[in-house]
C-alpha positions in Angstrom: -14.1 -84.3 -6.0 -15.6 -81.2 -5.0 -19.6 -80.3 -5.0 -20.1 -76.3 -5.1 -23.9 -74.1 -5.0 -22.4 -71.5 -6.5 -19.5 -70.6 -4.3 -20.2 -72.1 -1.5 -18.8 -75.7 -1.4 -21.8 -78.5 0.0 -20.1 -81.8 -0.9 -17.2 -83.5 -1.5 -15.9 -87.3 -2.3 -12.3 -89.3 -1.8 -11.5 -90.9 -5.0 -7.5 -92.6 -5.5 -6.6 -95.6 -6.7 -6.9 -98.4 -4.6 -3.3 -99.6 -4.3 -2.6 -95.7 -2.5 -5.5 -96.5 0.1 -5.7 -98.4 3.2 -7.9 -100.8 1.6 -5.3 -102.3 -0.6 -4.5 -103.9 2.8 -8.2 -104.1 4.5 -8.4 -107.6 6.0 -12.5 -106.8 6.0 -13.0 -105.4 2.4 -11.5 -108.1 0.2 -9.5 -107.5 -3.0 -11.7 -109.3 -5.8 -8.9 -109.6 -8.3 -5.6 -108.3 -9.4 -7.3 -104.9 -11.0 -6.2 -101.9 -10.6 -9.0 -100.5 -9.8 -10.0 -97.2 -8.2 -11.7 -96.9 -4.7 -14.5 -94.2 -4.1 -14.6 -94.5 -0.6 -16.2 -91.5 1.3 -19.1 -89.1 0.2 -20.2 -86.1 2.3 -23.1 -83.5 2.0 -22.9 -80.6 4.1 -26.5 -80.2 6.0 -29.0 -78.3 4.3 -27.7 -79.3 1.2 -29.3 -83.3 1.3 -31.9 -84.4 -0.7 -31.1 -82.2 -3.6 -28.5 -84.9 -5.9 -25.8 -84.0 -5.0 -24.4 -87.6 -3.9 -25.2 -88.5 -7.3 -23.7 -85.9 -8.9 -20.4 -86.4 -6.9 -20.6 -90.4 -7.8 -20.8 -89.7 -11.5 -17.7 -87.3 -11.1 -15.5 -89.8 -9.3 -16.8 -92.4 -11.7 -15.6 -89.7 -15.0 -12.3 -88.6 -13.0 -11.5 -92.7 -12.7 -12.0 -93.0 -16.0 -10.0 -89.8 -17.4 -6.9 -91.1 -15.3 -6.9 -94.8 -16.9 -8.8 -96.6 -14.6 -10.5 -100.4 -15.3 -12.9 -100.4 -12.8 -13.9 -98.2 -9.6 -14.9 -99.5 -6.4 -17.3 -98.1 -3.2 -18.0 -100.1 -0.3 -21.4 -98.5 0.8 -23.6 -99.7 3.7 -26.1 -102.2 2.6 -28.9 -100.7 4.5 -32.8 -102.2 2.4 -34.9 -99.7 3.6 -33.5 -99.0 7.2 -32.6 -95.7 7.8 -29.4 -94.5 7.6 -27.7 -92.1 11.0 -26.4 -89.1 8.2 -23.2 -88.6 10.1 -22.2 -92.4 9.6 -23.3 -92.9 5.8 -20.1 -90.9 4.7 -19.3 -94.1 3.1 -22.8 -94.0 1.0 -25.5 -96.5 0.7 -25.7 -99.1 -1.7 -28.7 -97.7 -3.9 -27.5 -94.9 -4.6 -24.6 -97.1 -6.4 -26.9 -99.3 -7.9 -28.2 -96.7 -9.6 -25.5 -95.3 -10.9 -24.7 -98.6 -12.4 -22.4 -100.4 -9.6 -22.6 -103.7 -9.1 -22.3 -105.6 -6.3 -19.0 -107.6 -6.3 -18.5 -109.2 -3.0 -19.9 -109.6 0.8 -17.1 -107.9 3.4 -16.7 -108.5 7.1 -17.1 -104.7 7.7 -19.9 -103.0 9.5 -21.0 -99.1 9.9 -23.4 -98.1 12.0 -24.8 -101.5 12.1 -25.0 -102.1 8.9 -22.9 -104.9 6.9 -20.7 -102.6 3.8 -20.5 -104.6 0.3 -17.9 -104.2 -2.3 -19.6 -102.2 -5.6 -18.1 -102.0 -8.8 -18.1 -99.9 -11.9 -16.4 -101.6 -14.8 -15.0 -98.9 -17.2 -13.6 -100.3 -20.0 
């Protein structure tokens, strides 16, 4: 997925079904069932382009391309960060409120750290 300001591209997101990722193999980020679910995995906002929605707007796309190509459920495994800041170049894999509020749901615990904080599994059922 692809964020543009005009056009001038400021964002972008991975999005592929799980099974074609390294995490269909992850011995840290745990499969939760036999699904085949998509992973959304990496979310980045050029600088000078933050703060505006666009990491919103580039979750509800993945979530809506998912969805157009069949998918049950989607997947994220943000940083579960409360209130602690977040070093921008290491939250590429998002943070877990902006799922939340997008209507993930936390799924399961992982053994996976960034930048000191522990990732969780979200998930997005869309049937």
């Amino acid at each position: 997925m692809l964020a543009y300001d005009g056009d001038e591209p400021v964002g972008w997101a991975a999005v592929a079904p799980r099974a074609d990722t390294s995490f269909a193999r992850s011995r840290k980020i745990p499969n939760v069932d036999d699904l085949p679910v998509w992973s959304l995995w990496c979310i980045r906002v050029r600088p000078g382009h933050r703060k505006r929605g666009i990491s919103h707007a580039l979750i509800a796309g993945a979530v809506e391309f998912a969805r157009g190509h069949g998918a049950p459920a989607i997947e994220a495994y943000p940083v579960d960060n409360g209130e602690a800041k977040v070093d921008m170049t290491m939250a590429y894999a998002g943070i877990r409120k902006n799922f939340e509020r997008a209507g993930f749901v936390h799924a399961a615990d992982t053994t996976s750290v960034l930048a000191g904080h522990p990732r969780v599994l979200m998930r997005l059922d869309l049937r």
